[in-house]
C-alpha positions in Angstrom: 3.2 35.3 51.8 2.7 37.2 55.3 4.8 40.3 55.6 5.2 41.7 59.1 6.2 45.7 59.1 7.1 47.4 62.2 7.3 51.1 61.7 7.3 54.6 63.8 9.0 55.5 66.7 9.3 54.4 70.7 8.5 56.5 73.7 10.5 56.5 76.7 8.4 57.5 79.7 9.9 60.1 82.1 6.8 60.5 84.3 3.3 60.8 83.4 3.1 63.5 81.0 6.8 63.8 79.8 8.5 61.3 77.1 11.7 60.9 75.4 11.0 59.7 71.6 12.8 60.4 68.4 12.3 61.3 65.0 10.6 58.8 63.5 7.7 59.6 61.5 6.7 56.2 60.2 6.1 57.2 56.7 8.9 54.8 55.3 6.9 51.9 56.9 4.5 53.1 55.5 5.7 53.3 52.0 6.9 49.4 52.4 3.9 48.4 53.7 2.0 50.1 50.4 4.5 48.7 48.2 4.1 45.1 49.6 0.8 45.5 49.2 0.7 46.5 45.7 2.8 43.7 45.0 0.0 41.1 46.3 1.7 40.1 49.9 -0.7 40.0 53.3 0.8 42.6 55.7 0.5 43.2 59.6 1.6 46.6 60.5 2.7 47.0 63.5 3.0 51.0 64.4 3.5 53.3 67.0 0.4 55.8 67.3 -0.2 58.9 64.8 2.5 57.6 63.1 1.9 56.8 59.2 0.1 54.3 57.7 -0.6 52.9 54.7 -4.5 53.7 55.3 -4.2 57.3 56.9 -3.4 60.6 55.4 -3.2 63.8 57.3 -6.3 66.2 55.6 -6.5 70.5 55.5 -9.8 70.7 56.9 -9.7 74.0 55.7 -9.6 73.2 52.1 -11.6 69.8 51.7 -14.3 72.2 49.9 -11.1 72.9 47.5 -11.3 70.1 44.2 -7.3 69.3 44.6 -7.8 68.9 48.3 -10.7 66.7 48.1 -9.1 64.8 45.5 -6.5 63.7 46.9 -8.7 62.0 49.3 -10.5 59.7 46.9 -7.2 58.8 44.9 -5.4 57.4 48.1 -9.0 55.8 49.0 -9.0 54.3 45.2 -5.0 53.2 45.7 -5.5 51.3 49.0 -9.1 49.8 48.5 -8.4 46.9 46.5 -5.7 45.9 49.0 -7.8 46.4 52.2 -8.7 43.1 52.7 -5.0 42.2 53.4 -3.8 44.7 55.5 -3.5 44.7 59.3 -2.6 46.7 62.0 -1.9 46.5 65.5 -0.4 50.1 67.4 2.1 50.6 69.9 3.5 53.6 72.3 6.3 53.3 74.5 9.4 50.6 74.2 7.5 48.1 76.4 4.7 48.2 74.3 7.0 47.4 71.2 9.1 45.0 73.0 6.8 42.9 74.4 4.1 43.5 72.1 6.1 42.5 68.7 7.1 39.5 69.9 2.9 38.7 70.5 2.2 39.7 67.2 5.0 37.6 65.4 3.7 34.5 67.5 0.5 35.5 66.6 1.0 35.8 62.3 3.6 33.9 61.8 5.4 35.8 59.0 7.5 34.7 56.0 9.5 38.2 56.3 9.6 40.6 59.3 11.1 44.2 58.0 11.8 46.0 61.1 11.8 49.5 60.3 11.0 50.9 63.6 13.3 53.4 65.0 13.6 51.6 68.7 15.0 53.6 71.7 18.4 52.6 73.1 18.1 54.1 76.2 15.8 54.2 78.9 15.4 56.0 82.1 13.3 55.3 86.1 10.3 56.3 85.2 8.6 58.9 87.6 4.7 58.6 88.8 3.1 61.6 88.2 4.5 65.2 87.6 8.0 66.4 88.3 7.9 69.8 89.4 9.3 72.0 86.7 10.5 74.4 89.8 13.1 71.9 90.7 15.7 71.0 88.0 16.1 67.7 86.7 19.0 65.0 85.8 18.2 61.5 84.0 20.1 58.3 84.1 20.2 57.0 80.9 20.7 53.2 81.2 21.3 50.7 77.8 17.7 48.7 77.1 18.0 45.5 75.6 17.8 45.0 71.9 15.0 44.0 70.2 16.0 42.4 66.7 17.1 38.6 68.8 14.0 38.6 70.5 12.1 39.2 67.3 14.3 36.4 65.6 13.6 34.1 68.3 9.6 34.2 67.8 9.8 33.0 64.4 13.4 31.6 63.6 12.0 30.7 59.8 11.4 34.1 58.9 13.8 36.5 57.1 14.7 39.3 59.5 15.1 42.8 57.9 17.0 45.3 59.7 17.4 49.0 59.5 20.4 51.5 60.5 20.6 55.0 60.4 23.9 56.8 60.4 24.6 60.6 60.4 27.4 62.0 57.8 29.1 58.3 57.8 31.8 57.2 55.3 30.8 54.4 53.3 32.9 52.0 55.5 30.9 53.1 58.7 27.5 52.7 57.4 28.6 48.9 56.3 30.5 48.8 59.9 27.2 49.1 61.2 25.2 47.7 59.1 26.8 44.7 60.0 27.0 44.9 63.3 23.0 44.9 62.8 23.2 41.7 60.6 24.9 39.8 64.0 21.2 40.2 65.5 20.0 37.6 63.0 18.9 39.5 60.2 19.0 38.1 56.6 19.4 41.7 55.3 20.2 45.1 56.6 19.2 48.3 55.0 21.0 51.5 56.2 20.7 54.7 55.1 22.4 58.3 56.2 20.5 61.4 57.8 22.1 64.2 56.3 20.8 62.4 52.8 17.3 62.3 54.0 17.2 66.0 55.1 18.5 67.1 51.4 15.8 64.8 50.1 18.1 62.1 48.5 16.0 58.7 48.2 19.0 56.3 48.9 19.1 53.2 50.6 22.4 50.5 51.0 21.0 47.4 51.0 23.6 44.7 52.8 23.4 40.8 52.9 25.4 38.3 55.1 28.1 38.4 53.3 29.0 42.3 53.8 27.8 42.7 49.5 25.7 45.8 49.3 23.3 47.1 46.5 22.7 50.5 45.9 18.7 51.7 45.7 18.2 55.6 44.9 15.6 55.6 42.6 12.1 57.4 42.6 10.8 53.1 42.7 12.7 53.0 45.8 9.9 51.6 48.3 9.1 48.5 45.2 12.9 48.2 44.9 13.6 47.3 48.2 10.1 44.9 48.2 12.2 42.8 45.8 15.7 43.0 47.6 14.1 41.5 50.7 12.1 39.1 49.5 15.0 38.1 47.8 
């Protein structure tokens, strides 16, 4: 079974050294993508660049002469080898390059399940060549871009569409508000979760379906939990 992940954050280009971009680290794509991969299913990652992967870790160069440094080198080495020859990758950067560019790389694989993790920008702005002047001040129209999940749907209408919301300090009615609002893009399931959980270090995800009934994952086997809600 071919697993597509997308994962990381999008850049929206001001000129051409400024960006506006979010949060997004990547490392729950990440943590999918490992799970799936543990579980014996072929993945394409598709990831926006320095952003976690299941085959990068960042290293101390300072303390890869230490034995717990080092080590932990050759255990994530030893955990991802026997996997390697079913992962791949593709990178991204800016919203463009995710919009257009997923789309490509579902056409391309053909997937049973796409989970679409990516934290994609809502806004975007004109986009300046070269520098703004940091003498002068600046204002930025913000316009709405168009969302991404339909177009992902429409490249490959067979595959089950997994879609991701982030709330902040939401009621339990607003993340399912939204959640659903997500599921109207085509998705098959929607997992949402809340900021202000992630920042005390709660693992907890609310997984919906189509019918608005939700299962609860906040458990230290979250990432292999949510591998068998979606494939579900």
């Amino acid at each position: 079974m071919k697993i597509l992940i997308t994962s990381g954050g999008t850049q929206i280009p001001i000129d051409s050294v400024r960006h506006i971009g979010n949060m997004s680290s990547g490392r729950a794509g990440s943590e999918l993508a490992t799970a799936f991969l543990k579980q014996g299913y072929e993945v394409y990652y598709f990831h926006s660049r320095n952003s976690h992967t299941p085959i990068s870790m960042k290293v101390d160069l300072s303390k890869v002469g230490e034995f717990e440094e080092f080590n932990n080198i050759i255990v994530k080495y030893n955990e991802i080898k026997p996997y390697l020859e079913n992962y791949h990758e593709k990178s991204y950067l800016t919203y463009d390059d995710y919009s257009n560019g997923v789309v490509e790389y579902i056409k391309e694989v053909n997937p049973n399940i796409i989970v679409a993790s990516a934290a994609v920008s809502d806004y975007g702005v004109e986009k300046h060549e070269g520098k703004i002047s940091s003498a002068n001040g600046m204002s930025l129209n913000f316009v709405p871009l168009d969302k991404v999940l339909p177009k992902m749907k429409a490249a490959c209408p067979t595959a089950k569409l997994i879609g991701f919301k982030l709330l902040v300090d939401a009621t339990d009615e607003q993340l399912k508000t939204a959640a659903m609002k997500t599921m109207a893009c085509g998705c098959h399931k929607v997992a949402a979760n809340d900021l202000s959980n992630i920042k005390k270090g709660v693992r907890q995800y609310t997984v919906f379906d189509k019918n608005g009934v939700s299962t609860s994952i906040n458990n230290w086997d979250m990432y292999n939990e949510l591998v068998t809600e979606f494939v579900s």
